[in-house]
C-alpha positions in Angstrom: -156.1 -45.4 -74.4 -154.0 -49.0 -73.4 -152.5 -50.8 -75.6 -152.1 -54.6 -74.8 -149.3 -56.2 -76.4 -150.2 -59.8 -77.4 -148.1 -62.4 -74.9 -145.5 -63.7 -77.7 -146.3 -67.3 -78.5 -143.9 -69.9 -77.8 -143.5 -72.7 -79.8 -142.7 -76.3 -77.9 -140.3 -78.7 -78.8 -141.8 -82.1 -79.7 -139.6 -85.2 -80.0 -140.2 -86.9 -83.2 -141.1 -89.8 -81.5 -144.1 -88.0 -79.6 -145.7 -86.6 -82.8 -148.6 -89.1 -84.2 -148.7 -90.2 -87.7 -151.3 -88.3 -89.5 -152.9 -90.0 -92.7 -152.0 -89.8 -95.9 -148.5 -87.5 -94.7 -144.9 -89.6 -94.6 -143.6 -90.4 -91.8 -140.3 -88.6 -92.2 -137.0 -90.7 -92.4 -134.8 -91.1 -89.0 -131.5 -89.9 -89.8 -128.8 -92.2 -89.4 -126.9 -93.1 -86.2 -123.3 -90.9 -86.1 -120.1 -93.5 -86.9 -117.4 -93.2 -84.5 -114.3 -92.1 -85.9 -112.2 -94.8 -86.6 -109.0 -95.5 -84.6 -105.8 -96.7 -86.3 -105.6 -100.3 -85.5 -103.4 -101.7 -83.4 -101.9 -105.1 -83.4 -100.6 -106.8 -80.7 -96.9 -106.9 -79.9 -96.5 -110.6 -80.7 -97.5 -109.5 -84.4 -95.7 -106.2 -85.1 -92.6 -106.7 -87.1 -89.5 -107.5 -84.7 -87.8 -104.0 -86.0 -90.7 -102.1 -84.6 -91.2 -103.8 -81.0 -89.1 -102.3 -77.7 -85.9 -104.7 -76.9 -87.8 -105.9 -73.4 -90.2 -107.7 -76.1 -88.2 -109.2 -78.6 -87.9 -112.8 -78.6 -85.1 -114.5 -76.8 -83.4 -115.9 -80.2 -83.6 -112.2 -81.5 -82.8 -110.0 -78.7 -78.8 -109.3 -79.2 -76.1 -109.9 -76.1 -74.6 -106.5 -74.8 -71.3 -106.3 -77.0 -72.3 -108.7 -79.3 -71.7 -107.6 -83.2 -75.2 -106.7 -84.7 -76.4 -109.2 -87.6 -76.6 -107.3 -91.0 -79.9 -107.7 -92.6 -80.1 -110.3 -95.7 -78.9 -108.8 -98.5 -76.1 -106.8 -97.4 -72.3 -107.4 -97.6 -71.9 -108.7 -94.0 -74.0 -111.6 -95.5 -71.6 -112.6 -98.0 -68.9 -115.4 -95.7 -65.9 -117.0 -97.5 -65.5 -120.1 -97.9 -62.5 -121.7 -96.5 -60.7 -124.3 -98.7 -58.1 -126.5 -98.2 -54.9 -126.3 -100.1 -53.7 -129.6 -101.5 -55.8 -133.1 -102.3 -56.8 -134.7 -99.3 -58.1 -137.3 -101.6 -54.6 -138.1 -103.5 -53.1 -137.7 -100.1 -55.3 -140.6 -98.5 -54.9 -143.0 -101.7 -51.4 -142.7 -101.5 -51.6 -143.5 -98.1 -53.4 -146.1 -98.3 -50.8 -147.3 -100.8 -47.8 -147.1 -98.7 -49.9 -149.4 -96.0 -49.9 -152.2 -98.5 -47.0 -151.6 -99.8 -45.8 -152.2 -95.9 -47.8 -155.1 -95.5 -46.2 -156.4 -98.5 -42.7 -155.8 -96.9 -43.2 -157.9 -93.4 -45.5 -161.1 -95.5 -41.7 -161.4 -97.6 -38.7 -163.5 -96.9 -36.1 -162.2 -99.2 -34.6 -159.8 -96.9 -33.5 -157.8 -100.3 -37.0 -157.5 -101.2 -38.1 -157.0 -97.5 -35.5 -154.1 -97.6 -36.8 -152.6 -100.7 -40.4 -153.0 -100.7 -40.3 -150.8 -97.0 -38.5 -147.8 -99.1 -41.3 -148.0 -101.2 -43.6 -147.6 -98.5 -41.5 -144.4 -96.9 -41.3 -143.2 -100.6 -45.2 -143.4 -100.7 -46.1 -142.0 -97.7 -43.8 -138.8 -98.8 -45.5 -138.6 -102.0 -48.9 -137.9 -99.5 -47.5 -135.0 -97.7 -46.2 -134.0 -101.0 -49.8 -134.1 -102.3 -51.2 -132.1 -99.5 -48.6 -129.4 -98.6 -47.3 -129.2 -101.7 -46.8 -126.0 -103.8 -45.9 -124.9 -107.2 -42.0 -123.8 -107.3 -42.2 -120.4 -108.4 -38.1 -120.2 -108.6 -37.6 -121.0 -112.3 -34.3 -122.7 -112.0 -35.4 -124.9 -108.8 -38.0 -125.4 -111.1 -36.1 -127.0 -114.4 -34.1 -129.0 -111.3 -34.7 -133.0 -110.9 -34.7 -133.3 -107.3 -36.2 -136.0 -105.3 -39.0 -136.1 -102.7 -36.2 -136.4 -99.7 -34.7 -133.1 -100.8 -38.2 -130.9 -101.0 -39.8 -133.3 -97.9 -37.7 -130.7 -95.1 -39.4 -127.7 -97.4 -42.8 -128.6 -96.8 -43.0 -130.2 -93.4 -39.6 -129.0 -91.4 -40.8 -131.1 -88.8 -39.9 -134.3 -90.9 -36.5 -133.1 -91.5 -34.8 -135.6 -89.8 -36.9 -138.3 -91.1 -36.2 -137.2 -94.8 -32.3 -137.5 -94.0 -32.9 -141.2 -92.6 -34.6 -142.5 -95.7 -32.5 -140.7 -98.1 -29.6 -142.3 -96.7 -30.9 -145.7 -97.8 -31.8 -144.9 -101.1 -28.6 -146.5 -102.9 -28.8 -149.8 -100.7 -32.6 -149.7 -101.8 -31.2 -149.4 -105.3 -29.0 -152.2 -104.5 -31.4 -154.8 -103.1 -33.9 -154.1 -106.1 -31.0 -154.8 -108.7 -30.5 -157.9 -106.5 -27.0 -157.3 -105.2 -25.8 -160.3 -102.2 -25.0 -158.2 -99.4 -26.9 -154.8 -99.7 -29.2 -155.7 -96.7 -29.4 -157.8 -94.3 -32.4 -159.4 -92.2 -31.5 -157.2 -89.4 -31.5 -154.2 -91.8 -34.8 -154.6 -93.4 -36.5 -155.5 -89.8 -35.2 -152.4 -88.7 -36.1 -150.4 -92.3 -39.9 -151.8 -91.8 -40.0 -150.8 -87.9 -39.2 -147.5 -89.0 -41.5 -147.1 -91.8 -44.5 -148.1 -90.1 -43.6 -145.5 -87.4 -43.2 -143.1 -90.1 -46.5 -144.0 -91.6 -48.5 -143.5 -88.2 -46.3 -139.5 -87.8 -47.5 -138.6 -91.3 -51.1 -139.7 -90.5 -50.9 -138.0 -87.4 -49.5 -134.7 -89.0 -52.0 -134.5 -91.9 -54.9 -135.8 -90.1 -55.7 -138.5 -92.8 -56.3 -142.1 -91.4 -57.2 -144.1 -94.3 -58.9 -147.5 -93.3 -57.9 -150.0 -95.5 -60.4 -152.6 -97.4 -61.4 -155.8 -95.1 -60.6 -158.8 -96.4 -63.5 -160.5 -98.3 -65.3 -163.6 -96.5 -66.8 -166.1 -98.7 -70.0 -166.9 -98.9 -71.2 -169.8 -97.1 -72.1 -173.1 -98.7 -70.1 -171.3 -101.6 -66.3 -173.0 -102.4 -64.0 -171.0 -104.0 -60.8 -172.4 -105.7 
């Protein structure tokens, strides 16, 4: 007796798309399309912060010279820059400047040599009291301190370099003394031509040395078709 073994059946594979719609049955649902992973994104180099890009792609204004210091970020102590100030009053120093050119002026427009002599002291005496103002500094000796001394003496403390000149004018205090009390004699015209010359080259050294160059007032024109008495 044979025995036949049936031939297994095999089932075929249709694609979804190949089967026909049969009435009345639902069509079943397609399933959805896969998503791609997503990749980090990634910006360009012209938008990444300027920390994160390579030195060959920094910007010419941040890319550092070799050698040169690097720049502390904002914020930090490297950030924080003194501020330098100058010691004295540059403003006192030009008004009394500008004081002892008048006062100058004064001394050539007069006649009286006496008051020629004297009024050119003044302007010497002025134009110390400017370096005075600027280089000066508070006398920490207490007896110095209590001590009347005049600006010839404490001029060759402050600017050595005027020494000499501090020496010259002192010298002529007493006849300045003299011509303003009026005394015949204490100066002649020769005395106060040279006294002025002097002065005014004094003036321009101090102006020079302290870098002030005060510009003095122009005269006032008047108006026009406007009279004044």
């Amino acid at each position: 007796m044979t025995i036949s073994h049936p031939e297994p059946v095999t089932a075929s594979r249709r694609h979804p798309a190949d089967e026909q719609p049969q009435p009345g049955r639902a069509r079943p649902a397609a399933a959805p399309p896969a998503v791609p992973p997503v990749q980090p994104s990634v910006q360009p180099p012209s938008l990444q912060p300027p920390s994160l890009l390579p030195p060959s792609l920094l910007p010419q204004a941040a890319r550092a010279a070799p050698g040169a210091p690097a720049v502390p970020a904002a914020g930090q102590a490297g950030d924080v820059h003194p501020v330098l100030r100058r010691v004295g009053a540059p403003p006192a120093g030009l008004d009394l400047l500008l004081h002892a050119q008048r006062t100058l002026l004064q001394a050539r427009r007069t006649e009286d040599p006496l008051q020629r002599y004297a009024t050119a002291h003044l302007a010497a005496l002025r134009t110390v009291a400017a370096v005075l103002a600027v280089r000066g500094r508070p006398e920490k000796n207490p007896r110095r301190r209590k001590a009347i001394r005049s600006a010839w003496e404490v001029l060759p403390e402050v600017a050595p370099e005027l020494a000499e000149w501090a020496v010259y004018f002192a010298a002529g205090a007493r006849r300045r003394a003299a011509a303003e009390a009026g005394i015949a004699g204490a100066a002649g015209p020769r005395d106060a031509d040279d006294l002025i010359r002097n002065t005014a080259l004094f003036l321009r050294i101090v102006q020079r040395l302290l870098g002030l160059h005060p510009t003095p007032p122009a005269p006032r024109l008047p108006l026009e078709g406007v009279h004044e008495e």
